[in-house]
C-alpha positions as CSV (number, residue, x, y, z in Angstrom):
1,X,17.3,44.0,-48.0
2,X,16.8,41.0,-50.1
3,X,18.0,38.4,-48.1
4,X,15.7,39.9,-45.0
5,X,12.6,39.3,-47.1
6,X,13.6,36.2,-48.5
7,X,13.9,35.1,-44.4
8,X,10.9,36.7,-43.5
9,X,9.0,34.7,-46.4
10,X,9.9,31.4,-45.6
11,X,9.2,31.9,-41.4
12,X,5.6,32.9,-43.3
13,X,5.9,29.5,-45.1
14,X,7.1,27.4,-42.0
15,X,4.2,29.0,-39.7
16,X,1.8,28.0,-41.9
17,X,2.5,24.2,-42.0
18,X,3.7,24.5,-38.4
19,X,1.0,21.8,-36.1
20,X,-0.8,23.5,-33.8
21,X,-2.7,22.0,-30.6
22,X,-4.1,19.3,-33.3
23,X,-5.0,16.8,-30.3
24,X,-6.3,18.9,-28.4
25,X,-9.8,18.3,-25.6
26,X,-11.6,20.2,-24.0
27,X,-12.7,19.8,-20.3
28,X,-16.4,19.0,-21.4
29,X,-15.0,16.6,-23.9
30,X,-13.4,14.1,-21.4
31,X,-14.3,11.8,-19.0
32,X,-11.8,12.1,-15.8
33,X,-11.1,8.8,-14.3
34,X,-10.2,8.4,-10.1
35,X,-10.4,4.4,-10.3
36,X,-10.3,1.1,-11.9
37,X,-11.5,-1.9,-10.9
38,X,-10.6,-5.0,-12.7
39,X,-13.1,-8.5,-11.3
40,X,-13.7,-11.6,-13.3
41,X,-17.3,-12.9,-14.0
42,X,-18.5,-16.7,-14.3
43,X,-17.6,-16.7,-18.2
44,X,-14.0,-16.2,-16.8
45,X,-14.1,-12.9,-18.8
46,X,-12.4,-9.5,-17.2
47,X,-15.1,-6.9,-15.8
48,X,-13.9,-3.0,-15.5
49,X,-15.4,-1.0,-13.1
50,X,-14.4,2.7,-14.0
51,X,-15.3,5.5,-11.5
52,X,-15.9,8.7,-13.3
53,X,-15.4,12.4,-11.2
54,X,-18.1,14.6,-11.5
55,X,-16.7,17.6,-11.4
56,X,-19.7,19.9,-10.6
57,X,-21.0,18.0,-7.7
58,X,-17.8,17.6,-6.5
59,X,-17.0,21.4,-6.3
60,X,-20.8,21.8,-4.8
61,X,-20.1,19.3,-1.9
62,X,-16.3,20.9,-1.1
63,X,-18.0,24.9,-1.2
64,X,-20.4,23.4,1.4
65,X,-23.6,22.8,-0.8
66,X,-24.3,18.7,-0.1
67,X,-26.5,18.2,-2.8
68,X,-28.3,14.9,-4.1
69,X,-25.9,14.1,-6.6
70,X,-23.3,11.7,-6.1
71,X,-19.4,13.3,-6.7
72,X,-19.0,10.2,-9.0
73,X,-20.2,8.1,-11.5
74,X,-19.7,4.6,-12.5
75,X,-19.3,2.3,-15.5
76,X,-19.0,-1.5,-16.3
77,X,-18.0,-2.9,-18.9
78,X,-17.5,-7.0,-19.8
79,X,-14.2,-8.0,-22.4
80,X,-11.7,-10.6,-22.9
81,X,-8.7,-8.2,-21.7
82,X,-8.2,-4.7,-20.4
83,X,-7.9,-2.8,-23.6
84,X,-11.1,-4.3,-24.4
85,X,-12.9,-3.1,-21.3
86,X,-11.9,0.5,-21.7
87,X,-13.3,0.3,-25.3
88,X,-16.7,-1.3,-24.0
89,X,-17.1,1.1,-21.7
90,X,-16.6,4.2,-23.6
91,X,-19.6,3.3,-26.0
92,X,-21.7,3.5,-22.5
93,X,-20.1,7.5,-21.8
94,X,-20.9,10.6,-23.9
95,X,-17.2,11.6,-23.3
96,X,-13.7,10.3,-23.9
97,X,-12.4,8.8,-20.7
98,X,-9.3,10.1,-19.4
99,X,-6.7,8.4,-17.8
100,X,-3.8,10.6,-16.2
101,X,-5.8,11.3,-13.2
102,X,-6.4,7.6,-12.5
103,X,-4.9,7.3,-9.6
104,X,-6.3,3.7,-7.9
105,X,-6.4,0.5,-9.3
106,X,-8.5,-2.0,-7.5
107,X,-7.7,-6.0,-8.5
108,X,-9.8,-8.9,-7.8
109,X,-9.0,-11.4,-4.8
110,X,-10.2,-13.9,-7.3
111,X,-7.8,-12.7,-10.4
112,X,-5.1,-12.0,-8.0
113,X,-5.2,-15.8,-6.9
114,X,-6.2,-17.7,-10.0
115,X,-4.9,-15.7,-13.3
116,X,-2.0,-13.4,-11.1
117,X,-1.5,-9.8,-11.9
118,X,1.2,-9.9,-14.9
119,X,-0.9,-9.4,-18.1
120,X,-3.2,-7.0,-16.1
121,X,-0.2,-4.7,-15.7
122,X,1.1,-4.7,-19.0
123,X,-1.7,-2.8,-20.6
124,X,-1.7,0.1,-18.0
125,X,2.1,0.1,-18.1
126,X,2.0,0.6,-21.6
127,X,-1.0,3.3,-21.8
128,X,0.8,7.1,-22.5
129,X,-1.9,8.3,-20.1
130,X,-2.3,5.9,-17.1
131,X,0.4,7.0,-14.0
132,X,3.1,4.6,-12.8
133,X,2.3,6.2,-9.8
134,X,-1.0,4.9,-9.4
135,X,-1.2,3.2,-6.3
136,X,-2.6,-0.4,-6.6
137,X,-4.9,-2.7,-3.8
138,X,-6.4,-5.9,-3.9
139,X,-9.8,-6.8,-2.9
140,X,-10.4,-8.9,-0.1
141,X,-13.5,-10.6,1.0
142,X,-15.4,-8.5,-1.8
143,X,-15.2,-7.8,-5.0
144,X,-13.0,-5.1,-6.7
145,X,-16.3,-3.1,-7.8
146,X,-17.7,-2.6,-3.9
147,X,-14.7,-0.5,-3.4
148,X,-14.8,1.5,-6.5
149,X,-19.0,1.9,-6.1
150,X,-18.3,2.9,-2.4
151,X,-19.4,6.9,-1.8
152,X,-17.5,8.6,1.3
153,X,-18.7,11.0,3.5
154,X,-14.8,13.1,4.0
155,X,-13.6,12.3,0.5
156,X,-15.8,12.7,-1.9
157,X,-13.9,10.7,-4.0
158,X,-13.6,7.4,-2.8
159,X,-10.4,6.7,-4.3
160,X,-8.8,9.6,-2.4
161,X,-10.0,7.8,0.5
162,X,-8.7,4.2,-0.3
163,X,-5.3,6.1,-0.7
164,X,-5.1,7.9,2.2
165,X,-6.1,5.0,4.3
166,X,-3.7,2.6,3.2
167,X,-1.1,5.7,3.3
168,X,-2.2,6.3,7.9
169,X,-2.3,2.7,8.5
170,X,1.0,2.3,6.8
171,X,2.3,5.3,8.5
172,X,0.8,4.6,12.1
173,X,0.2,1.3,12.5
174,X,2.4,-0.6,9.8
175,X,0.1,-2.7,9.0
176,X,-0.1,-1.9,5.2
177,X,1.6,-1.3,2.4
178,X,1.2,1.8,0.3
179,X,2.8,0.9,-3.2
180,X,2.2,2.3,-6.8
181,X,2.5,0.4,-10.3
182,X,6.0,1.1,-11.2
183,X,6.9,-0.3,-7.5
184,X,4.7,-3.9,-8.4
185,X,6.3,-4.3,-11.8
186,X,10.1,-3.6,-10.6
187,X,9.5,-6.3,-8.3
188,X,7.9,-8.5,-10.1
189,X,10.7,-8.8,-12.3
190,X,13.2,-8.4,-10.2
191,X,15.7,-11.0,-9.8
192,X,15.3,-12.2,-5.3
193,X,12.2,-10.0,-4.5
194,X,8.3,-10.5,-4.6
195,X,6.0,-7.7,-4.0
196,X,3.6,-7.1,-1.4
197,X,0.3,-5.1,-2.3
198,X,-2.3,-4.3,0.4
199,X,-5.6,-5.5,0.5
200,X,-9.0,-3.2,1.0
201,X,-12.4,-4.1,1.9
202,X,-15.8,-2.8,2.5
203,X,-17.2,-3.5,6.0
204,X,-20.6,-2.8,7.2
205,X,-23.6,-2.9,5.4
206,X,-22.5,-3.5,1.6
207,X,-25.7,-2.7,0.2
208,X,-25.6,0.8,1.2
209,X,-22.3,1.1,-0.2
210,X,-23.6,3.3,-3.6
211,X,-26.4,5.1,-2.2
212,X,-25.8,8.5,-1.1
213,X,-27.6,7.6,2.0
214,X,-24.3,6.6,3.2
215,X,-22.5,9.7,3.1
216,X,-25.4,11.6,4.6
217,X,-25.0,10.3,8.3
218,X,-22.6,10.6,11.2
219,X,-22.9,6.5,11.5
220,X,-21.4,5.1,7.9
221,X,-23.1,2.1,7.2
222,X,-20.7,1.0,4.6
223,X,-17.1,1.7,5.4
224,X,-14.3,1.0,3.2
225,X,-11.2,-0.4,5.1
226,X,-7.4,-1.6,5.2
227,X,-7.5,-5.2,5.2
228,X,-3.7,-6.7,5.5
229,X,-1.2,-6.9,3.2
230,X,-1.6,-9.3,0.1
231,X,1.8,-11.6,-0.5
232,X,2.6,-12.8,-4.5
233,X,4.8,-15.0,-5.7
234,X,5.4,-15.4,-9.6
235,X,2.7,-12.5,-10.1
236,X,0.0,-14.6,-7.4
237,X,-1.5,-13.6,-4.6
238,X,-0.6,-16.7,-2.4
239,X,-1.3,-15.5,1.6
240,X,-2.5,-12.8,3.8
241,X,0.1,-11.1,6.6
242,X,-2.1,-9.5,9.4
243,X,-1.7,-8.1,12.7
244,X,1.8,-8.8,13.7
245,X,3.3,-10.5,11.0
246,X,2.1,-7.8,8.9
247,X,3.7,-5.5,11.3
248,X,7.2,-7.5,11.5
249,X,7.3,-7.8,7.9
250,X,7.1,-3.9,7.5
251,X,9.7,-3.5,10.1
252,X,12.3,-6.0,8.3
253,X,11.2,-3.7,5.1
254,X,12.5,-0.6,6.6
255,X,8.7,1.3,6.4
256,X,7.7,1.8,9.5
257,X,7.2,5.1,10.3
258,X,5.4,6.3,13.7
259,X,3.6,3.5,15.3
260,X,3.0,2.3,18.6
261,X,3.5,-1.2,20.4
262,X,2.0,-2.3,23.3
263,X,4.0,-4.5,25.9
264,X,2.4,-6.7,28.5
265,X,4.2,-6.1,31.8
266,X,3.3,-7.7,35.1
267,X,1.3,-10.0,33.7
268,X,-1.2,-7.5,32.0
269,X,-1.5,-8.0,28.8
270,X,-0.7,-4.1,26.7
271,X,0.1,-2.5,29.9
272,X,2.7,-0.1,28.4
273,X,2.3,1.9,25.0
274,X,5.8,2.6,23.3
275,X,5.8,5.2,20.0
276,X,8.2,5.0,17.7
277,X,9.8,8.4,16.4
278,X,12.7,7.2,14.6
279,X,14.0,3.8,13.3
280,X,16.4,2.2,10.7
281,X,16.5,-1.3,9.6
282,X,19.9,-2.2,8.2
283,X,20.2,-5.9,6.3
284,X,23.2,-7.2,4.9
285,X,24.2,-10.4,3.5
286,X,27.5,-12.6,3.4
287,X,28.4,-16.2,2.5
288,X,29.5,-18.7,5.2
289,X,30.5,-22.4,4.4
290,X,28.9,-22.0,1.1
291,X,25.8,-20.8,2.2
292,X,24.1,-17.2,2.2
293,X,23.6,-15.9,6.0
294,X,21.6,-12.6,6.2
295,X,21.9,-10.2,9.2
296,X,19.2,-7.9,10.3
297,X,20.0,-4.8,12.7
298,X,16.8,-2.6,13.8
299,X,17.6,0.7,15.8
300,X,14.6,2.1,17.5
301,X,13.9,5.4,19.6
302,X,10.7,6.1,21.0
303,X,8.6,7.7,23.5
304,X,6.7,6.2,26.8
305,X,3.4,7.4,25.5
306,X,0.5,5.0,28.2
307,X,1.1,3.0,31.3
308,X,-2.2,1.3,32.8
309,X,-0.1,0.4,35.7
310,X,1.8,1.9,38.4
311,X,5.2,1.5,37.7
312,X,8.3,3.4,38.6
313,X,9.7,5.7,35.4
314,X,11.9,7.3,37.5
315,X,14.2,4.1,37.8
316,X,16.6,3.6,35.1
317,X,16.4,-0.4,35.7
318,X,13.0,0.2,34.9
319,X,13.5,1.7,32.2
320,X,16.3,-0.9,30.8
321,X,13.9,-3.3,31.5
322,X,11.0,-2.1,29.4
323,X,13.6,-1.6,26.4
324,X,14.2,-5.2,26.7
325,X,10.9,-6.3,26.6
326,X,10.0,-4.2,23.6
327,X,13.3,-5.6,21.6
328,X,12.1,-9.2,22.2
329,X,8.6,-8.1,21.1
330,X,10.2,-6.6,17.9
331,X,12.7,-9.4,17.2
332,X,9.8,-12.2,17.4
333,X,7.4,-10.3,15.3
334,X,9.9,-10.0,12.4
335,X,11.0,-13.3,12.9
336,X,7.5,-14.5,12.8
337,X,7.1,-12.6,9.4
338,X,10.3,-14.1,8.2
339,X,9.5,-17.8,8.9
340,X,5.5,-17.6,7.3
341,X,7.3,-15.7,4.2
342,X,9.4,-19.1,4.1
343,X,7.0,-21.0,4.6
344,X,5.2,-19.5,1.3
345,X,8.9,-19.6,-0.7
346,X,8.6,-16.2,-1.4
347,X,11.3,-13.6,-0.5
348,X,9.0,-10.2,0.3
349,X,11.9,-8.7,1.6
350,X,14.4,-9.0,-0.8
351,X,16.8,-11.1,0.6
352,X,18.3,-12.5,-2.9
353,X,18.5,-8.9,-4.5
354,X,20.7,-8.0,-1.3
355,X,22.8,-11.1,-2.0
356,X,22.8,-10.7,-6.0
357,X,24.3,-6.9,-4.9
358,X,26.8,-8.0,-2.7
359,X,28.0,-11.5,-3.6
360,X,27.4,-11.9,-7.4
361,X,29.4,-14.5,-8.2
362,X,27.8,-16.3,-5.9
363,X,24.2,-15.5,-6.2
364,X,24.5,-17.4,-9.8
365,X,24.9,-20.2,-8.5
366,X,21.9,-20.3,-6.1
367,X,19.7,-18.2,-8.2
368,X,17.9,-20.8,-10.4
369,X,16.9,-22.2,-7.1
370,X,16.5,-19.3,-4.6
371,X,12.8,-19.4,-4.1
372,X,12.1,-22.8,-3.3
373,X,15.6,-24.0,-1.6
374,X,17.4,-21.1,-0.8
375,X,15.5,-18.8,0.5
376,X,13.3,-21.3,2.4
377,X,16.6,-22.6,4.6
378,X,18.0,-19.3,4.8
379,X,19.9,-18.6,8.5
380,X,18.5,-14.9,9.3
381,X,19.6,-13.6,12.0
382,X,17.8,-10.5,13.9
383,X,19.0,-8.2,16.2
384,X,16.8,-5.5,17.7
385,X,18.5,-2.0,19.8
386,X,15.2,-0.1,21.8
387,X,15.6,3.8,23.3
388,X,13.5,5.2,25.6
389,X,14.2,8.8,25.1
390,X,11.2,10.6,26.8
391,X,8.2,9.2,29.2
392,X,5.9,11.8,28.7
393,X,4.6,14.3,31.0
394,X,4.7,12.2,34.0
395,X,7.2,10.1,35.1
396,X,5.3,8.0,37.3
397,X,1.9,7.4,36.4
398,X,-1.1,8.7,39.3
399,X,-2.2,5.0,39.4
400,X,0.3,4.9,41.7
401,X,-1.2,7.5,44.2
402,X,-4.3,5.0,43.7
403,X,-2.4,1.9,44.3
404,X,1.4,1.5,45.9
405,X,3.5,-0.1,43.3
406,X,5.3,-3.3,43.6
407,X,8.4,-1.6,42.1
């Protein structure tokens, strides 16, 4: 009976130095942050731009209310590095800000370019709160705090609406790149591969940007875009891909999802729309004479989804032809995107991380000087399969009941 006292009295003792939730806050004790924007000021010193969720007019606007009040709130603050910023700014909010919900982080063109993004990163890497998940952008053509003042008429957030852009274009046009923090910083110092971030932009009218006035009309004056896809090297931003080259190099990449390409035929120009539904991009690398070779096999299946001309479906040479055409298309835009990422001496694609994984010994020897000789005269060579596997609806489009075809 002794001994089950003697326990009982020292879980007593235990319990009362046991912690409980010591760091604990409350919702009305925290600031939530949705965005960061990081710019640079004459001085040369770091702005922050922190976009703050207001959480009542944000539940008002969702249940259908609209309101006067803007879903978010933003603050500035001026310092000599990021740690510095986020301490600024909280003497400018009543609350603590809070950083696990932060889940954009807009850069500078002008940092990107000038200072690079490595000693940016370190400080949100290191932060217990901030997300390697957060998905990162650069701005283009504006600066870092348009995007993060922008309010949205669908998302009230606007950092739910950067996201999700980047994410559709990505996914149906290939023409950026969604990526997160943990992404950037494994490439950055990865040993054959630079990353690729995408870049955003505010079109329109930029002065409407922050005013609610902008959310409350079917015509957005103020629009916040995708605006290609940003290319680093040694933490820089260095060149722009857009259009096609963007395109090709998300192809080589292996992330295109469902888009659609457009092939002149007859001498129209985008005559016949193509969608892809499934693709896989193998690369593989070997040594030759001494010298790294790498090999690039895209499988593609798709659907006839447009034809703005009267041609015949129904005929399988048709059909071979058309496959043709689009694997030329394919092949040149990837090339394209291969020779302009020479051209810069930076492998995007991760050409010398494919060779330091299957040729190791060798890859030490052209390591030291893979980015500005290597890579630069590197033989690539692409090969491109296309499948038509359904033509709609239709197999022979009613222009030609309008007009006899030629085929």
């Amino acid at each position: 009976m002794n001994r089950k006292w003697l326990v009982l009295l020292l879980m007593m003792i235990v319990t009362t130095f046991t912690a409980g939730c010591w760091d604990k806050k409350e919702l009305n004790e925290m600031a939530i942050v949705s965005a960061v924007g990081i710019d640079k000021n004459k001085e040369g010193k770091l702005v922050g731009t922190f976009q703050i969720i207001n959480p009542s007019n944000v539940a008002g606007s969702l249940q259908g209310g609209g309101g006067t009040n803007p879903p978010i709130s933003v603050f500035r603050a001026t310092g000599n590095n990021v740690l510095e910023l986020d301490s600024i700014a909280t003497t400018k909010i009543s609350r603590d800000m809070y950083f696990a919900h932060a889940n954009l982080l807009v850069i500078g063109e002008e940092i990107a370019k000038e200072e690079g993004i490595n000693a940016i990163f370190d400080a949100f890497e290191r932060s217990p709160e901030f997300r390697a998940t957060t998905r990162i952008v650069i701005a283009r053509g504006v600066k870092a705090r348009d995007i993060v003042d922008t309010l949205t008429a669908i998302d009230k957030v606007s950092a739910e609406k950067v996201i999700r852009t980047i994410e559709s274009s990505e996914k149906q046009q290939g023409r950026s790149i969604s990526i997160n923090l943990q992404e950037v910083i494994k490439n950055l110092v990865s040993t054959g591969k630079e990353p690729l971030i995408s870049g955003f932009t505010v079109k329109g009218n930029t002065s409407k940007e922050d005013k609610m006035e902008n959310t409350q009309s079917s015509d957005i004056e103020a629009n916040p875009s995708a605006a290609g896809i940003g290319v680093f090297k040694d933490g820089k931003l260095i060149d722009w891909l857009d259009g096609n080259q963007a395109i090709g190099a998300m192809w080589v990449l292996d992330r295109i999802v469902n888009t659609n390409q457009h092939i002149d035929w007859k001498d129209k120009k985008n005559a016949i729309t193509y969608q892809v539904h499934r693709q896989k991009t193998n690369i593989a690398a070997k040594m030759k004479n001494g010298k790294p070779i790498v090999s690039i096999k895209v499988r593609v299946e798709g659907d006839i989804r447009e034809a703005n001309i009267p041609v015949n479906l129904n005929s399988p040479h048709v059909l071979i032809d058309i496959e043709k055409r689009l694997a030329k298309d394919l092949k040149k835009e990837m090339e394209d995107a291969i020779v302009r990422a020479q051209k810069n001496k930076s492998d995007i694609f991760g050409f010398g991380e494919i060779m330091h994984e299957s040729h190791p010994k060798e890859w030490k020897k052209i390591e030291k000087d893979w980015d500005d000789v290597s890579f630069p005269k590197l033989e690539v060579d692409v090969q491109v399969e296309t499948f038509i596997r359904r033509t709609g609806l239709r197999n022979k489009p009613y222009l030609s009941n309008l007009k006899k075809s030629d085929q």
